[in-house]
DRENVEX-653209 format. One record per residue (C-alpha): residue number from 1; y, x, z. Coordinates in steps of 0.5 Angstrom, whole numbers, plus 500, padded with zeros to 3 digits. Each point is the difference from the previous one (the first is absolute). Layout:
% residues N
> NUM:Y:X:Z
...
***
This chain:
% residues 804
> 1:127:521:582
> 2:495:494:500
> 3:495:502:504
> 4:492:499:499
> 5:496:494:504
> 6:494:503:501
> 7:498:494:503
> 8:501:495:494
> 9:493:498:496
> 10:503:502:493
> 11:502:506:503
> 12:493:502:503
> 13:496:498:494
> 14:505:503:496
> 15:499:507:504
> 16:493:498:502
> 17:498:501:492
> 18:506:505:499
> 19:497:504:505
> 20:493:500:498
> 21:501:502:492
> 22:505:506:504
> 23:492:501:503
> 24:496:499:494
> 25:504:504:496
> 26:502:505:505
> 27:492:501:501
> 28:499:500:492
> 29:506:505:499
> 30:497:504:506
> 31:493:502:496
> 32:503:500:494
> 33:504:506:501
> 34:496:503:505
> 35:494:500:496
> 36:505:503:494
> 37:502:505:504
> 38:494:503:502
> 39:498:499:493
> 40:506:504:497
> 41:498:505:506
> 42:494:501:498
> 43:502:501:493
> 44:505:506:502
> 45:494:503:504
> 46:495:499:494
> 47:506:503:496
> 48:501:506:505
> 49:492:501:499
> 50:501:501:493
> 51:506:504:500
> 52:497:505:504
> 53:494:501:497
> 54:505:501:493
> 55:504:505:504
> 56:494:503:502
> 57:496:501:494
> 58:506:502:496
> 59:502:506:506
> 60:492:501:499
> 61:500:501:493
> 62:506:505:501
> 63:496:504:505
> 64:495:500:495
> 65:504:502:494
> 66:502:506:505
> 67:493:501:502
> 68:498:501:493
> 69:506:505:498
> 70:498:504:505
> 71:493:501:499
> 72:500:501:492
> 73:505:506:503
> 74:497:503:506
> 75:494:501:494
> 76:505:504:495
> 77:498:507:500
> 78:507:502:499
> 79:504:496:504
> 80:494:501:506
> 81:502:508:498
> 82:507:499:501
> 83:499:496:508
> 84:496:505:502
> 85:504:506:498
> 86:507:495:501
> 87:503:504:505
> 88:500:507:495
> 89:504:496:494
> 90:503:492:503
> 91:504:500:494
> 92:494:499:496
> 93:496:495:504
> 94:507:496:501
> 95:501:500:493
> 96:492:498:498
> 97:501:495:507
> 98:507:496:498
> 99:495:499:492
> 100:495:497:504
> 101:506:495:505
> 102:501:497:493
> 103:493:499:497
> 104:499:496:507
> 105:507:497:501
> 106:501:502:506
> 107:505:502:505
> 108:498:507:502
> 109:494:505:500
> 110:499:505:505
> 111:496:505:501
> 112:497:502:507
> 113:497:507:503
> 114:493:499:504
> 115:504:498:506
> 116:504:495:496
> 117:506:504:501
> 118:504:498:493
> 119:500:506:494
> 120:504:496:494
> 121:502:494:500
> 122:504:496:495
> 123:504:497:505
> 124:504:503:504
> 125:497:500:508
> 126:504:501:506
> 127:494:499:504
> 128:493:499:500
> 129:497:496:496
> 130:496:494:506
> 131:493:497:497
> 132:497:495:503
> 133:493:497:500
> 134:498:497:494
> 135:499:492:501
> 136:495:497:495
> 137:503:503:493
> 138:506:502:503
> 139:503:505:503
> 140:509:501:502
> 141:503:506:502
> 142:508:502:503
> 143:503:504:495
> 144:508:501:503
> 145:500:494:504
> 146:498:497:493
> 147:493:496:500
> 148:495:501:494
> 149:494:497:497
> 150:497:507:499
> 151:493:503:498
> 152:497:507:502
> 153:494:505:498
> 154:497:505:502
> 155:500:507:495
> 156:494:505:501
> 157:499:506:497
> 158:493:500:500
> 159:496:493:501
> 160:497:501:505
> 161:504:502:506
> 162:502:495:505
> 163:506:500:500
> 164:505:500:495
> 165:505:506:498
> 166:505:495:499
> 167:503:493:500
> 168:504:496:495
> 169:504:494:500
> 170:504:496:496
> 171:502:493:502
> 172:505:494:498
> 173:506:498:506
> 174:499:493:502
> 175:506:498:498
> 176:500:500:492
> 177:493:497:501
> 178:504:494:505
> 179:505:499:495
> 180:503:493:498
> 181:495:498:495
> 182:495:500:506
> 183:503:494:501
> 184:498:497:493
> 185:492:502:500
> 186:500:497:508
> 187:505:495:500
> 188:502:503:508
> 189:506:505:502
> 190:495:506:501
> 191:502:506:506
> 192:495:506:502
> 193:502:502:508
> 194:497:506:503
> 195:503:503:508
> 196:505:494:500
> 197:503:501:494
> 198:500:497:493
> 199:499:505:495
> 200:500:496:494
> 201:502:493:499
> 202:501:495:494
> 203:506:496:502
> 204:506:502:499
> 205:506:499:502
> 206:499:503:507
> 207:500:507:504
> 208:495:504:503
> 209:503:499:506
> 210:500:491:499
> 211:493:501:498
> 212:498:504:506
> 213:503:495:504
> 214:498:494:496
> 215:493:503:502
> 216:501:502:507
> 217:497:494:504
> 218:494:501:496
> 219:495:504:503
> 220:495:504:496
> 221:493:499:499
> 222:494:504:500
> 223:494:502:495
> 224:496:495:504
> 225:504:494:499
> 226:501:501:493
> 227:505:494:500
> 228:504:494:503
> 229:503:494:497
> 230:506:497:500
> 231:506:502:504
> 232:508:498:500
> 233:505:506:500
> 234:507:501:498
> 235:502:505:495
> 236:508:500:499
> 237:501:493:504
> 238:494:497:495
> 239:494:496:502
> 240:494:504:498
> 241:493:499:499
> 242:495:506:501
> 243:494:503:500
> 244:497:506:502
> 245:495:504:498
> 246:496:506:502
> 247:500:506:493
> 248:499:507:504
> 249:502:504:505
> 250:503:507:502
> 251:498:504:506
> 252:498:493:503
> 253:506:497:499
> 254:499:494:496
> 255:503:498:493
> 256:501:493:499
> 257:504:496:494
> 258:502:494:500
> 259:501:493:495
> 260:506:497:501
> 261:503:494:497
> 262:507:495:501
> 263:497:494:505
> 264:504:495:497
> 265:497:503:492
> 266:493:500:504
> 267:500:493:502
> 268:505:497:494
> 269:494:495:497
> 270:500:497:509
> 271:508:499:500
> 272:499:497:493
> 273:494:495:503
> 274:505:499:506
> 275:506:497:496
> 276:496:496:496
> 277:496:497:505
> 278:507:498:504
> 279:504:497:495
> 280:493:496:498
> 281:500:498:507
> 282:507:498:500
> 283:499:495:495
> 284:494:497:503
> 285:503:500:507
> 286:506:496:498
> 287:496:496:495
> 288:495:497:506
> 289:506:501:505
> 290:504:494:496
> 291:494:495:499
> 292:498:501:508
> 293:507:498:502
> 294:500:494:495
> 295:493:497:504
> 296:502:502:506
> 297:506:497:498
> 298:497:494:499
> 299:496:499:506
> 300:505:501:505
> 301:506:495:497
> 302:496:493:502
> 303:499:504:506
> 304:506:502:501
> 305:503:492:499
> 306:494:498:505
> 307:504:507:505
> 308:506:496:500
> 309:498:493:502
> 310:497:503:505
> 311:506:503:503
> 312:503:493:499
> 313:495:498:505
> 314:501:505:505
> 315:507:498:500
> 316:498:493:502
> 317:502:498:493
> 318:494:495:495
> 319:502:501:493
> 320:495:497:495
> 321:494:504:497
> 322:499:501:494
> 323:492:501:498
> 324:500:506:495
> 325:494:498:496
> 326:500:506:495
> 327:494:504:506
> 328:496:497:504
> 329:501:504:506
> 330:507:499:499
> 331:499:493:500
> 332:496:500:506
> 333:505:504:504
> 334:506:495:498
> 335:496:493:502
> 336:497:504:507
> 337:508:501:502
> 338:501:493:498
> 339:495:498:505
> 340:503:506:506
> 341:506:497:498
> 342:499:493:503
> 343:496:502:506
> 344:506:505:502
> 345:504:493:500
> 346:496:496:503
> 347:498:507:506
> 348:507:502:500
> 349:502:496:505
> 350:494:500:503
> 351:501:508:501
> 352:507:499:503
> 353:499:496:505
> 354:494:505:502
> 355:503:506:499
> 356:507:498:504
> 357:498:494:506
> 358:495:501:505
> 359:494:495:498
> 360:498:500:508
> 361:507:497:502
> 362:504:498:493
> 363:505:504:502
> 364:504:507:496
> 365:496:505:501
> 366:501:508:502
> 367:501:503:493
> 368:505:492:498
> 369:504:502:506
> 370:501:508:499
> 371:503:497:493
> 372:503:495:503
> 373:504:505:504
> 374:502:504:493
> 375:502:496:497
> 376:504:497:506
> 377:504:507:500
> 378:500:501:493
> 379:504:493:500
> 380:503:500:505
> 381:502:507:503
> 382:506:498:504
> 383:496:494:504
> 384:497:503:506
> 385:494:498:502
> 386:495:500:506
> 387:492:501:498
> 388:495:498:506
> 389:493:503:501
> 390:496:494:504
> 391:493:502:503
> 392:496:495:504
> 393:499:502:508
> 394:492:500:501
> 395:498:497:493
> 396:493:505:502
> 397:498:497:505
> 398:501:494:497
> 399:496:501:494
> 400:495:504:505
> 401:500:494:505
> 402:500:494:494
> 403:498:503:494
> 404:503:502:493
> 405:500:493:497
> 406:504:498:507
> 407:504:505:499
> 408:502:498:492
> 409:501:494:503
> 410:505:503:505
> 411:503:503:495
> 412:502:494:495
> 413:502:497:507
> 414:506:505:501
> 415:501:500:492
> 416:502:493:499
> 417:504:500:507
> 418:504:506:497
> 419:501:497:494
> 420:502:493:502
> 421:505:502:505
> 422:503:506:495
> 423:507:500:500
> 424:505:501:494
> 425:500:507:497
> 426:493:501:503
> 427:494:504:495
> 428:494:498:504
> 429:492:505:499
> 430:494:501:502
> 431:498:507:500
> 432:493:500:503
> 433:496:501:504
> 434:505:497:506
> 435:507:502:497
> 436:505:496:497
> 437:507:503:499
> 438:507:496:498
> 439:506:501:497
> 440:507:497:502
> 441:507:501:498
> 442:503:502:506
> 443:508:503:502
> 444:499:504:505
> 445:494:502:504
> 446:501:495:505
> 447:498:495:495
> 448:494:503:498
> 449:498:500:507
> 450:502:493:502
> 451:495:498:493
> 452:496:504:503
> 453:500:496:507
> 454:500:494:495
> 455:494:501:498
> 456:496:503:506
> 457:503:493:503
> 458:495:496:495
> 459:494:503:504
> 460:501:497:507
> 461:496:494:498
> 462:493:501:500
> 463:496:499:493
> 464:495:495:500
> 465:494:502:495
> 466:494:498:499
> 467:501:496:506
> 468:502:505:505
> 469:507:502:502
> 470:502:507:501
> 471:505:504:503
> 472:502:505:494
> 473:506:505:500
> 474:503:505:495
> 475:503:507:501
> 476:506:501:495
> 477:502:507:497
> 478:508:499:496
> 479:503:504:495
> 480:507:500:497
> 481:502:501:494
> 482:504:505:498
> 483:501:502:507
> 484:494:503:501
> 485:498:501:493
> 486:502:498:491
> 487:492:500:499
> 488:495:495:500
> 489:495:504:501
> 490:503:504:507
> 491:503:493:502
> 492:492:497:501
> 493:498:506:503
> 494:506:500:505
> 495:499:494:502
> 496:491:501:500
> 497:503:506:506
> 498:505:495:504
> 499:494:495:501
> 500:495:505:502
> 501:506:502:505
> 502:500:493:502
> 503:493:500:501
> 504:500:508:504
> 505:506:497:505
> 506:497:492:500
> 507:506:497:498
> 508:500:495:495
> 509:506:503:495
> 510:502:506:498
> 511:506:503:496
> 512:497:506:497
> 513:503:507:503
> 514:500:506:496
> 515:499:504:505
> 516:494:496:503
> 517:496:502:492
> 518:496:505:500
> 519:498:501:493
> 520:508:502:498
> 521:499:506:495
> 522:504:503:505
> 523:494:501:504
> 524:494:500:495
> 525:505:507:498
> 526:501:502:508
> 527:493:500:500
> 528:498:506:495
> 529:507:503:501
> 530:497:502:508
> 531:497:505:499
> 532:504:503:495
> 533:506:499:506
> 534:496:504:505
> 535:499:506:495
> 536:507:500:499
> 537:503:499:506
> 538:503:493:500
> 539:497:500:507
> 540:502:502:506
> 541:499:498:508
> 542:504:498:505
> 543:497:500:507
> 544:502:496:506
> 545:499:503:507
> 546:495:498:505
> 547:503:502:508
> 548:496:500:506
> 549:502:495:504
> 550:500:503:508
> 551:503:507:497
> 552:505:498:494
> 553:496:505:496
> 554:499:500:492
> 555:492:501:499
> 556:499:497:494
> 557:503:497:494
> 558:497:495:495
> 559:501:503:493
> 560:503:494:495
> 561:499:501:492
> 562:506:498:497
> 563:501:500:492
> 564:507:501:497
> 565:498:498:491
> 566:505:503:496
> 567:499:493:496
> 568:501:495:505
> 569:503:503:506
> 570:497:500:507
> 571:492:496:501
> 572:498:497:506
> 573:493:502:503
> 574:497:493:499
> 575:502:500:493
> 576:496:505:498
> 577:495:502:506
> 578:496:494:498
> 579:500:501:492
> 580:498:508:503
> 581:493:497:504
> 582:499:496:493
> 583:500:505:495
> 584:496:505:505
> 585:507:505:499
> 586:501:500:508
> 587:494:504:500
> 588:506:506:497
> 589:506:497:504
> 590:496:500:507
> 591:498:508:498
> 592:507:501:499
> 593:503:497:506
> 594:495:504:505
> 595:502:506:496
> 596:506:499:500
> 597:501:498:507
> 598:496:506:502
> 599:506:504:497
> 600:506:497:504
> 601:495:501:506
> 602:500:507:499
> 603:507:500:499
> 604:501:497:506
> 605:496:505:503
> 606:504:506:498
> 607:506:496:503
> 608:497:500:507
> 609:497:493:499
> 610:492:497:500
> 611:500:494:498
> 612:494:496:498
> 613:501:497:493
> 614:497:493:499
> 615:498:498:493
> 616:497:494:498
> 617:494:498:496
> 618:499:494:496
> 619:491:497:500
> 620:499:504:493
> 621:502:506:504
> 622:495:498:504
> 623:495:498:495
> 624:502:506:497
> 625:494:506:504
> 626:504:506:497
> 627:507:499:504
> 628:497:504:507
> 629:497:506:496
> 630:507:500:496
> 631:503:499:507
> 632:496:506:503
> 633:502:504:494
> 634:508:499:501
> 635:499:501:508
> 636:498:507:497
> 637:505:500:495
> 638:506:500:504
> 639:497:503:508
> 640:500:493:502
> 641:497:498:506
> 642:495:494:499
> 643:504:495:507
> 644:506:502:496
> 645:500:495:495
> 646:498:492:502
> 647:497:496:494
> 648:502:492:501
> 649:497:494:497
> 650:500:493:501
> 651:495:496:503
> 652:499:496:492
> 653:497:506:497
> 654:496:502:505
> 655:497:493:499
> 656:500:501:493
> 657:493:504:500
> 658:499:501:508
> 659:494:505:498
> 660:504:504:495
> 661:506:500:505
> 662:496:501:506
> 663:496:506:496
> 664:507:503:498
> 665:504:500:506
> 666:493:503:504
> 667:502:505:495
> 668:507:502:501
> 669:498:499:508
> 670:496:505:500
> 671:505:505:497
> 672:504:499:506
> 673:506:495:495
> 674:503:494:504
> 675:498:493:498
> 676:505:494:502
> 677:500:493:498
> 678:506:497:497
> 679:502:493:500
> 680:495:499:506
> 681:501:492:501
> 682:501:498:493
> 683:492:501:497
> 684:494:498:502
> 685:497:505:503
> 686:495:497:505
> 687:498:504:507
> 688:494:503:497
> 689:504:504:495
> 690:504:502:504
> 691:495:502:505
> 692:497:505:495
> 693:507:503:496
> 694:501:506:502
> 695:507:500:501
> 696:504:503:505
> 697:506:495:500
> 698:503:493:499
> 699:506:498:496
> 700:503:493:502
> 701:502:496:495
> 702:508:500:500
> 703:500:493:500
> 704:497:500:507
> 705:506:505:502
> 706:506:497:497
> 707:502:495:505
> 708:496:503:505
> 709:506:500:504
> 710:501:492:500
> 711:493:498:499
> 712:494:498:505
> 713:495:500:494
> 714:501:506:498
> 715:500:503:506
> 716:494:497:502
> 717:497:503:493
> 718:502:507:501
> 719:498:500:507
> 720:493:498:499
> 721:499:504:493
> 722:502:506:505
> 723:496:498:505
> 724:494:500:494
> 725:502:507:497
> 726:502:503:507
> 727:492:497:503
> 728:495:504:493
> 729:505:506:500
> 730:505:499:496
> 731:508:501:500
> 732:505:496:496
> 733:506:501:496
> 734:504:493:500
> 735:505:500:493
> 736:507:496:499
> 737:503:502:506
> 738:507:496:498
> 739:503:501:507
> 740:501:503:507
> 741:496:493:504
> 742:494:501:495
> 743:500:508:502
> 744:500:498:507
> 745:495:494:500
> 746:496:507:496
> 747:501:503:505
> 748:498:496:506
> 749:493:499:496
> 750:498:507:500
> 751:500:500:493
> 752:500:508:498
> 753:503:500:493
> 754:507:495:497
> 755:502:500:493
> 756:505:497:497
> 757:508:499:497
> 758:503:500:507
> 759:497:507:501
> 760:501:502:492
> 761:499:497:494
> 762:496:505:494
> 763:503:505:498
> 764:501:505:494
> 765:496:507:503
> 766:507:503:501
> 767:504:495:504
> 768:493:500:505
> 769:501:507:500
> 770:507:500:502
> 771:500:494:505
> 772:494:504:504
> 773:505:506:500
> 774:506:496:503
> 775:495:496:504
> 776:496:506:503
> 777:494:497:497
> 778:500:495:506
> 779:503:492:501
> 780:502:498:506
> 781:503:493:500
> 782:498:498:506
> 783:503:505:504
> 784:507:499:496
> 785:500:493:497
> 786:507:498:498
> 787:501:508:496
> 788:493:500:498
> 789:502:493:496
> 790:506:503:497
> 791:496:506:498
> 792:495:497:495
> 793:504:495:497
> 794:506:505:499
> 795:494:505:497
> 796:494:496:497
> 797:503:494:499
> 798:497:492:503
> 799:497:494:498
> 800:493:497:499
> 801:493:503:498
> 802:499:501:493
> 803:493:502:502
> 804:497:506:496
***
């Protein structure tokens, strides 16, 4: 199926003006038969008014009738005799009564006492006769359940008494006068309801008990409303027009009728208008439809042939124009695209050389280069290759020393040295600023980084600019293609990572490493899944016990988060420790560690050992002034006493913002919680600081005691760092304990605390708890060395630190 181009000019004038004429028509139809129908409303309403009053005078005419009957007999000498004596001879007053029922062609005549109790009566009665209140000229009354247009007069026996000795009544049943030929004299379906009920009722057809119903939804209406216009009701699943109008009542109870009329009959002359008028507007419709489609027609074919050329253009293509003279318009828009097509000719290659080559350099430029690489991998899939990001050493002080337009000159410089030496299958370009990159088609990596020598080689000469001569150097960071990637896009970016790895490590090349990137997908997810991890139970803790040194005893242990991810197995710390202090999640891993270390030590506690549990804290903790009255509430939590548990820092967070440091460590001092410095030696922490901390101990550096044994320097180190912390009241702790020698040097120095693999490496909560029982909870090397060796290594294992 074809479908409608609703952006084609043909089209949208075609539609415009289809659209309008759907409008204008729409709007006129809209009136027309809006203003028809109220017009056939107000007609049925007028017709209504005029059949009421039809009806009305013709009820009125038969009260009259009986009005007049029954006072040309009450004024009957005999008759008046035979009422006021109807009680001793009943069979004559029938007799007299049933002649007069046919001079006034009634349904009945009855004859009542003075209390309106019937004496004779021509119908039979099997109940009172029920009277209601005269309204205007008539008056009903319920006779057998049956309504009747009735008449009543009073008989005295002298004139001049007040009330009357008698009543008679005769009258008519409603539903010979609402019978079908009701119809022709008011053009309407004529019904009489009295107590939810249609007495009579001119259609036929129809049940009581569907008219009834029919006429159920339509509450009756009062003297005092008189009437009500149109209504919708359904008789005998048929729509219905009705309308109700107040006749009299009985007992308070309202007698209405009702004129109904076929709502298809009532509106024929509208439903006649509408087909006329739609089948002329049919004709009208496709008449114009067809005359609008040729002009538009006519207005979008030259413009469609000057579309083509122009697609012609764009695909780098000039064919002939040829000058549509037939409308002005149309011949100005083809001679201005004669005029674009030779000035896109001429600036073609303007714009190419602008878009792809650098115009400081003249060299290919980032966007010709990532091309360059594609179509590279496209065309040559198999071929490996070596992409190089180069970036000028100190090109800032450079342009801070000499000036921009010196530092342009630099750049031409090193430009035209780059390309002149290229070697084959070498793509040289500049990317900005001080960057440029290559591609060379290499074997393996180590020709890609002998290119890579090549070209750092051709720097050792100086460069002379302007007349000055000057030392210049590049850092190299090398990608390969497909070892490390099949994308253009992530080969740039690897080789942007292993330059700035070049440059953090000063050495002049370097290969990219996977592991040395730290903006892998991989930990972009670990950085959102931290906190999912914790809430999950991913994390655990291991602890490494901490011993006294004079006594053997265990007195604390360090507690070490450890992350087991179901996806990419066992984290280091250092992984994602760092992306924690980044994202602000260690704020919710530093609350965890200190609450679950305070449960093991409660663990601990109940097996008959009180051991202090180290945790440490990272700066955002110590930014962080909710930590010590979150602290406070987990001492309590768990019945822990405040010197139990041991927070640890390094010295670089307490520089990170020593006032907020310093503030939060007072806090946690005042709680009675011990402070030490982790990594002491490894900061720069200054002596001033270190005065003003609030810290209980000191933590060497392991880097200071793994070759304490063998190594003067270190030892010098240790010694004054204990001298320092012993001197302003502090204890030490000295971590990467790796053998017996070390242990010994320790303990020559007074160093109360030693941790590290020698003594045990960390362990899960349930190994620590195991080895404090076989171990009695104290470590005595020194007093059995060559048992006490074989013992850690057969239970917990040997080898280096691995730090937390």
């Amino acid at each position: 199926m074809t479908r409608i181009n609703f952006r084609s000019l043909q089209n949208r004038n075609f539609f415009l003006f289809l659209f309008a004429l759907i409008v204008t028509v729409s709007a006129v139809l809209a009136v027309t038969l809006k203003q028809t129908y109220g017009h056939s409303t107000k007609q049925i309403d007028n017709q209504f008014e005029s059949s009421y009053s039809v009806l009305l005078y013709r009820l009125e005419a038969e009260a009259l009738n009986l009005d007049g009957g029954l006072e040309t007999a009450s004024k009957n000498f005999n008759l008046k005799s035979l009422i006021l004596g109807g009680k001793k001879d009943p069979n004559s007053l029938k007799l007299a009564l049933t002649n007069y029922q046919t001079r006034l062609g009634s349904d009945f005549i009855s004859v009542l006492d003075q209390d309106k109790t019937p004496v004779v009566s021509t119908l039979p009665l099997n109940e009172e006769i029920v009277t209601g209140s005269k309204s205007g000229k008539l008056r009903f009354g319920l006779i057998n359940q049956q309504l009747y247009l009735i008449s009543i007069k009073g008989i005295k026996e002298v004139e001049r008494i007040p009330k009357p000795n008698a009543y008679i009544v005769t009258g008519i049943n409603v539903s010979r006068l609402f019978s079908a030929d009701i119809r022709k004299i008011t053009n309407f379906e004529v019904s009489i309801r009295f107590n939810k009920r249609v007495m009579a009722s001119s259609i036929e057809g129809l049940t009581a008990e569907q008219l009834d119903q029919g006429f159920s939804s339509v509450p009756s209406i009062e003297e005092e409303q008189k009437r009500k216009l149109q209504q919708l009701i359904v008789l005998d699943n048929q729509k219905y027009i009705s309308y109700q109008a107040f006749l009299s009542h009985i007992n308070q109870q309202p007698i209405n009728v009702f004129f109904t009329l076929l709502e298809s009959e009532a509106h024929l002359n509208y439903d006649n208008l509408i087909l006329q008028l739609s089948v002329a507007i049919a004709v009208i419709m496709i008449l114009i439809s067809f005359l609008t489609f040729s002009f538009s027609k006519s207005i979008a074919k030259p413009l469609r042939i000057l579309a083509d050329v122009a697609n012609e253009i764009r695909k780098g293509k000039y064919p002939d124009i040829q000058h549509d003279k037939t409308l002005y318009e149309v011949e100005t828009l083809s001679l201005a695209l004669g005029g674009m097509q030779s000035a896109i000719q001429k600036r073609e290659k303007e714009n190419h050389q602008l878009a792809y080559f650098s115009s400081l350099t003249g060299l290919p430029n980032r966007t010709y280069f990532m091309s360059q690489v594609k179509k590279q991998i496209a065309q040559h899939e198999a071929q490996r290759f070596a992409v190089l990001w180069m970036d000028v050493d100190r090109f800032k002080d450079i342009n801070d020393t000499l000036g921009h337009e010196f530092g342009d000159d630099v750049i031409k410089a090193i430009a035209h040295r780059l390309e002149d030496n290229a070697q084959r299958n070498t793509f040289i370009a500049y990317l900005d600023g001080d960057e440029f990159a290559a591609y060379i088609n290499v074997n393996n990596e180590q020709e890609a980084m002998l290119a890579a020598g090549q070209i750092e080689n051709l720097f050792e000469q100086p460069f002379l600019v302007n007349e000055i001569a000057l030392d210049v150097s590049i850092s190299i960071g090398i990608s390969l293609y497909p070892d490390d990637t099949k994308l253009a896009e992530q080969l740039m970016q690897y080789a942007d990572i292993a330059l700035y790895e070049s440059k953090e490590q000063h050495h002049s090349i370097a290969r990219y490493i996977a592991s040395n990137n730290k903006y892998s997908v991989v930990r972009l997810s670990l950085m959102t899944e931290l906190k999912n991890a914790i809430e999950e139970g991913q994390l655990t803790l291991n602890y490494q016990p901490k011993i006294d040194i004079a006594s053997g005893k265990v007195v604390s242990v360090e507690s070490l988060v450890r992350w087991r991810h179901p996806e990419h197995g066992f984290i280091f710390p250092d992984d994602f420790i760092p992306l924690a202090e980044q994202t602000g999640n260690i704020r919710h891993l530093t609350h965890w560690a200190i609450e679950q270390a305070l449960i093991e030590h409660v663990r601990l506690k109940q097996l008959g050992y009180d051991i202090k549990m180290a945790v440490n804290i990272s700066a955002v903790d110590l930014s962080d002034l909710e930590l010590p009255p979150f602290v406070g509430l987990l001492l309590a939590k768990y019945k822990v006493t405040p010197t139990s548990l041991i927070l640890e820092v390094t010295e670089s967070a307490i520089m990170a913002d020593a006032d907020k440091a310093m503030k939060a460590l007072n806090m946690l001092k005042s709680m009675s919680i011990k402070l030490s410095i982790d990594d002491f030696g490894t900061g720069y922490s200054s002596m001033e600081q270190l005065k003003r901390a609030p810290v209980d101990e000191l933590k060497i550096d392991k880097s200071f005691v793994l070759d304490l044994a063998s190594n003067k320097d270190d030892f010098i180190i240790v010694k004054s760092i204990t001298s320092l912390a012993h001197n302003l009241g502090m204890t030490i702790v000295a971590e990467g304990v790796e053998d017996l020698g070390s242990l010994m040097k320790l303990k020559q120095l007074n160093i109360e605390t030693a941790q590290g693999y020698f003594i045990s490496k960390p362990v899960d909560s349930l190994t620590l708890e195991t080895w404090l029982d076989e171990n009695k909870g104290i470590y005595a090397p020194l007093h059995n060395v060559d048992m006490q060796v074989t013992t850690t290594e057969d239970k917990l294992g040997n080898g280096k630190s691995d730090g937390d």
